[in-house]
C-alpha positions as CSV (number, residue, x, y, z in Angstrom):
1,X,-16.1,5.7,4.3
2,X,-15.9,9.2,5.5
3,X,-18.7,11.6,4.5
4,X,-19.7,15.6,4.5
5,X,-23.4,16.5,5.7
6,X,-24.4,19.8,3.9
7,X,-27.0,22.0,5.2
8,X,-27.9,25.5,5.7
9,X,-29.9,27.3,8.7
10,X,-30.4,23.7,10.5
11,X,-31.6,22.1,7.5
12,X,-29.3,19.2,6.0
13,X,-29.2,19.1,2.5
14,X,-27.5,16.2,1.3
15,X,-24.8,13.7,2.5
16,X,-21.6,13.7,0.4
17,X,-19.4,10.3,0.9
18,X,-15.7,11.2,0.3
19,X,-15.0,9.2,-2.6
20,X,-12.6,10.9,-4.3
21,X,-9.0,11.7,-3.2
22,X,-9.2,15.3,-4.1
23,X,-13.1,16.7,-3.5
24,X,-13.2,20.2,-4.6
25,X,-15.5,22.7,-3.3
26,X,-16.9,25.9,-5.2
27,X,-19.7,27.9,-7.1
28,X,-18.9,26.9,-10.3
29,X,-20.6,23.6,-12.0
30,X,-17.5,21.5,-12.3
31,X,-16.8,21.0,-8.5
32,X,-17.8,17.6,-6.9
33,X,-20.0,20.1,-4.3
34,X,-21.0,23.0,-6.0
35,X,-22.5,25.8,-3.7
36,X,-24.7,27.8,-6.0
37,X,-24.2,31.4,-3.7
38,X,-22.0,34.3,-3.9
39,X,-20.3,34.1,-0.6
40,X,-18.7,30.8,-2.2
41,X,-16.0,31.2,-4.5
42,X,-15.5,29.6,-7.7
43,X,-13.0,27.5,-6.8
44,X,-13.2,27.5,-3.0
45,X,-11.5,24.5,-1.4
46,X,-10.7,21.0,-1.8
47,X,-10.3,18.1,0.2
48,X,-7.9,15.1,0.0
49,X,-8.6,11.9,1.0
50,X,-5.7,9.5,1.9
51,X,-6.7,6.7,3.5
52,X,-8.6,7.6,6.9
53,X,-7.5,10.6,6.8
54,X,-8.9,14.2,5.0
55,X,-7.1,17.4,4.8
56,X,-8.7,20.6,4.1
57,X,-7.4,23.5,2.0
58,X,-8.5,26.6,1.4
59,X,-7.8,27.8,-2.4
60,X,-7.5,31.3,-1.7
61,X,-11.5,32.0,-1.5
62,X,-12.4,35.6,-0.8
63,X,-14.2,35.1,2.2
64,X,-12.3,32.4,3.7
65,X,-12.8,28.8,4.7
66,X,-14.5,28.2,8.7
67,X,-13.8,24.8,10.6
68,X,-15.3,25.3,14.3
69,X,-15.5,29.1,14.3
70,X,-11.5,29.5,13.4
71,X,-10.4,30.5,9.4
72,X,-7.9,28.1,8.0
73,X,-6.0,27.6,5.4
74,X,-5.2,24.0,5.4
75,X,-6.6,21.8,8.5
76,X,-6.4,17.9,9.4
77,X,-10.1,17.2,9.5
78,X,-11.3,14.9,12.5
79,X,-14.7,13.6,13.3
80,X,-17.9,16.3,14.1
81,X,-15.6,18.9,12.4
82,X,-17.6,21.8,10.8
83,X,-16.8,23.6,7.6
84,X,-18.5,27.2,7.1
85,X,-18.5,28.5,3.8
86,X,-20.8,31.6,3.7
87,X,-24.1,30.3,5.0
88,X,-23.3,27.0,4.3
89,X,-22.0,23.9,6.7
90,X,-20.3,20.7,5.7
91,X,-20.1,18.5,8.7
92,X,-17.3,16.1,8.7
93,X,-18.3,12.3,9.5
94,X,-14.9,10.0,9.4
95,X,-15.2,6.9,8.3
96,X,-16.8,4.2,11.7
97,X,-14.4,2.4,13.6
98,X,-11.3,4.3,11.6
99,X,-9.9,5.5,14.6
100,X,-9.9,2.4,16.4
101,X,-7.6,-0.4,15.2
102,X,-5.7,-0.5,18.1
103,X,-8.6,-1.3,20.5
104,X,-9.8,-3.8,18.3
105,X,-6.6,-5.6,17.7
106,X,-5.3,-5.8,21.6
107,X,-9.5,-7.2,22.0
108,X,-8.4,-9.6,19.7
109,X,-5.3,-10.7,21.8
110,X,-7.7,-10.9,24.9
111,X,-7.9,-14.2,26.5
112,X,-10.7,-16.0,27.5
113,X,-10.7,-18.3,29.8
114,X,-13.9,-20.9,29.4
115,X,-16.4,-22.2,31.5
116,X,-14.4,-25.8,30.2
117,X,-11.3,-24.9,31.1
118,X,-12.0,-24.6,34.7
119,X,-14.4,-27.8,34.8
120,X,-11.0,-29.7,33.4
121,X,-9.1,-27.9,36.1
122,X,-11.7,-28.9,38.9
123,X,-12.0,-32.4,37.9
124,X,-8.1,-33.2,38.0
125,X,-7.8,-31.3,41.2
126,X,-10.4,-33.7,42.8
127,X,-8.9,-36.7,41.2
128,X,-5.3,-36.1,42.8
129,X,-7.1,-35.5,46.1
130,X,-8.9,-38.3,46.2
131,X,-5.6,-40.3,45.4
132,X,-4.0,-38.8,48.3
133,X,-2.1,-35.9,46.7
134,X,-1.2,-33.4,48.7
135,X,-2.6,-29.7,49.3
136,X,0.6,-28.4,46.8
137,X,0.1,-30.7,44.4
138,X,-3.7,-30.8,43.6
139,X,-3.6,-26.9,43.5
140,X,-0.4,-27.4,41.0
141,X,-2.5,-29.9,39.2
142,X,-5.7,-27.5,39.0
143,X,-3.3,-24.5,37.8
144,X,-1.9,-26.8,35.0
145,X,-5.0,-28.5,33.6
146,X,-6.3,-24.7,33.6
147,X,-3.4,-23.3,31.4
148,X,-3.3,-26.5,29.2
149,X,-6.9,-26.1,28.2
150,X,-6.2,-21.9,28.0
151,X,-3.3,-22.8,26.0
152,X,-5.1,-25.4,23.4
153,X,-7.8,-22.5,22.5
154,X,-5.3,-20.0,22.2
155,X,-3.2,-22.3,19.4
156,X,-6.7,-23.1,18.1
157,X,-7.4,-19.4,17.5
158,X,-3.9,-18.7,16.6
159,X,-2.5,-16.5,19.3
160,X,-0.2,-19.1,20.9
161,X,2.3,-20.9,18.8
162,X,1.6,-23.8,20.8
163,X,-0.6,-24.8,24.2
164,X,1.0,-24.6,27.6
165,X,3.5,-27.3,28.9
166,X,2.1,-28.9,32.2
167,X,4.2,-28.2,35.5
168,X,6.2,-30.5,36.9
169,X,4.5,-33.1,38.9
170,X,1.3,-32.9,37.1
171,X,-0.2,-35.8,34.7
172,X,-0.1,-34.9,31.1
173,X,-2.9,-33.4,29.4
174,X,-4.6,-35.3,26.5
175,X,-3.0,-34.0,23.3
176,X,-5.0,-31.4,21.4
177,X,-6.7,-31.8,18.1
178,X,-4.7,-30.8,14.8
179,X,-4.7,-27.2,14.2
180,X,-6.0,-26.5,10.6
181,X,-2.4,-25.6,8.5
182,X,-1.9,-22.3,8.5
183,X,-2.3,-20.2,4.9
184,X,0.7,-19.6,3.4
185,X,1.7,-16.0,4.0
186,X,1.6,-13.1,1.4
187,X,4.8,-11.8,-0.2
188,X,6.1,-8.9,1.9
189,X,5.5,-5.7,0.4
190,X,9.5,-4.4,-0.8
191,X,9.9,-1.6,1.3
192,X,10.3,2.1,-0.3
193,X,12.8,5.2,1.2
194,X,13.8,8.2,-0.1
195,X,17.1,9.6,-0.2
196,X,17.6,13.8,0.1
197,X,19.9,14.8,-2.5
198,X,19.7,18.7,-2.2
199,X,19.5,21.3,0.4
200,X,20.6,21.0,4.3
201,X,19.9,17.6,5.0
202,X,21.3,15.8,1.6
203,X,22.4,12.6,1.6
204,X,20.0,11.3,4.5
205,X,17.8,8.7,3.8
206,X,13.7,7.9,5.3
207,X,12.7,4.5,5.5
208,X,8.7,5.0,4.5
209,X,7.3,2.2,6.5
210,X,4.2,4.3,7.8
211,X,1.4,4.1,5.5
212,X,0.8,7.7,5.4
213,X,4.0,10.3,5.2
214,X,3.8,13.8,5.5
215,X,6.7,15.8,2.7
216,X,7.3,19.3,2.5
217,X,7.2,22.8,4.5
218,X,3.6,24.0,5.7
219,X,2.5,27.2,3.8
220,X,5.1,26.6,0.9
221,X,4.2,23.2,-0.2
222,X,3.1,19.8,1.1
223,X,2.3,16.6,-0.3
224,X,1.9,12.7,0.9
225,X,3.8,9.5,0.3
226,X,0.9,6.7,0.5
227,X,1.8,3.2,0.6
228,X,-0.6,0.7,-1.1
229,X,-0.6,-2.8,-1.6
230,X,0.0,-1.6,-5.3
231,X,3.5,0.6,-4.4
232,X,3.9,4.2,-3.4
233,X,2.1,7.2,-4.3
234,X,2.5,10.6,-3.6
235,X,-0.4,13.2,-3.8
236,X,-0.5,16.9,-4.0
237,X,-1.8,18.5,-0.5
238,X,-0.9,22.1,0.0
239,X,0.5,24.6,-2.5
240,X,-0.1,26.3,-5.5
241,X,2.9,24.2,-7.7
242,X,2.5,21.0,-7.9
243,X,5.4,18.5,-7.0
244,X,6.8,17.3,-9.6
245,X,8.7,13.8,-11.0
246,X,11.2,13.5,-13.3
247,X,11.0,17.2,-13.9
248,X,7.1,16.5,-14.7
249,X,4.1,18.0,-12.8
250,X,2.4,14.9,-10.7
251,X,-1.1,17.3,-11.3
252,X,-4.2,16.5,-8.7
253,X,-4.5,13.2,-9.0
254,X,-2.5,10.8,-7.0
255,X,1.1,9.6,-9.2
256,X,2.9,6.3,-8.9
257,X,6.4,6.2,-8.0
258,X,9.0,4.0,-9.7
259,X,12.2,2.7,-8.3
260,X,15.0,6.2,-8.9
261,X,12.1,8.5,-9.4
262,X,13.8,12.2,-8.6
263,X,11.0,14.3,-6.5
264,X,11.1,17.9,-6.6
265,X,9.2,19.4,-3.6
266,X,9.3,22.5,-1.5
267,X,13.0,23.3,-3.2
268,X,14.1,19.9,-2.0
269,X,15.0,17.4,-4.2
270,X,14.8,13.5,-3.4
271,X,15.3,10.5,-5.1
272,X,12.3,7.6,-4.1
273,X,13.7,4.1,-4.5
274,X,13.1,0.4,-3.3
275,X,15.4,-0.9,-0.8
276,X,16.5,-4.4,-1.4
């Protein structure tokens, strides 16, 4: 998980892993990090935490919130990022390998081809020659004894749906060994939208397939639609009203959506639903 690195003049006081979805930040004792020193601010900033990803947001502190030199007033945190509250640093780790998944999963999708694979392909290619094949042929033969063996792992480790036909001309392979059975797959997660029923754009609709979606006018009030494996939430970001459902304040925490739930954000209201 993510984590903040406190220190002061050089000297690292304590590593904070981000938990929480909202980390607040102040002088006074019931913040998560509390910075016992007058150039702090009771209530100085918070952080939320939705999935990878932190925001930071300054609460209107006196003396202002620091990330790399530059005030702000609500900032997208990213890795080596350094908050500056007073005398006071909060280095911002994200979480290993977050920022990755796409490297990993066309690595996954990388085929190998095996010291066995080409054996197979040398030994058919010098069987056909020996028969009298000709020059065409035993490199057809080679090529096709290479792609059936290529073809078997990749079923084996479930990136081909089945292992490469041989070409024309060439003997058949021997028939691979049963694949396990595959696991039954997980019920699809019903797919959430939201419908705008007020302001400019009313009656369009937003299909919220992203796990992460961004709501609401920068400097007025923002919040963010998270989908989980247990439904949608949304979460408070930026802003000193809270959203609110139903006509209800949502509050700090995070708040589950139910089917026909009315939003109220930024002016706007929306109407969240499950689309069948």
């Amino acid at each position: 998980m993510a984590k903040l690195i406190l220190s002061m003049d050089g000297l690292v006081l304590k590593e904070i892993p981000l938990t929480k979805e909202r980390t607040t930040i102040g002088r006074k004792p019931h913040n998560d990090i509390q910075i016992d020193n007058l150039a702090v601010s009771g209530e100085h900033a918070v952080i939320v935490t939705i999935l990878n990803d932190s925001f930071l947001e300054d609460l209107g502190s006196t003396n202002g919130t620091l990330v790399n030199g530059n005030t702000v007033k609500k900032h997208f945190l990213q890795n080596n990022d350094v908050v500056e509250l007073g005398k006071y640093k909060l280095k911002y780790i994200a979480e290993p390998g977050a920022a990755a998944p796409a490297e990993k999963a066309d690595f996954e999708k990388t085929m190998v081809l095996r010291p066995s694979a080409m054996k197979a392909a040398a030994e058919q290619a010098r069987a056909m020659a020996a028969g009298g094949g000709s020059q065409p042929q035993v490199a057809e033969a080679a090529r096709a004894a290479a792609l059936q063996s290529v073809g078997t792992a990749a079923q084996a480790a479930g990136t081909a749906e089945k292992p490469a036909a041989p070409a024309s001309g060439a003997p058949p392979a021997a028939a691979p060994a049963p694949a396990a059975p595959p696991a039954p797959p997980r019920a699809a997660q019903p797919l959430g939208a939201i419908q705008l029923l007020s302001g400019a754009n009313a009656g369009k609709e937003l299909e919220l397939q992203k796990p992460l979606t961004t709501l609401g006018k920068p400097g007025v009030q923002v919040a963010v639609l998270t989908r989980r494996p247990q439904g949608y939430f949304i979460t408070h970001v930026e802003g000193a009203n809270h959203p609110t459902v139903n006509g209800q304040s949502i509050g700090a925490a995070p708040h589950a959506l139910k089917d026909h739930d009315v939003i109220e954000l930024a002016g706007v209201k929306m109407e969240f639903f499950i689309k069948a």
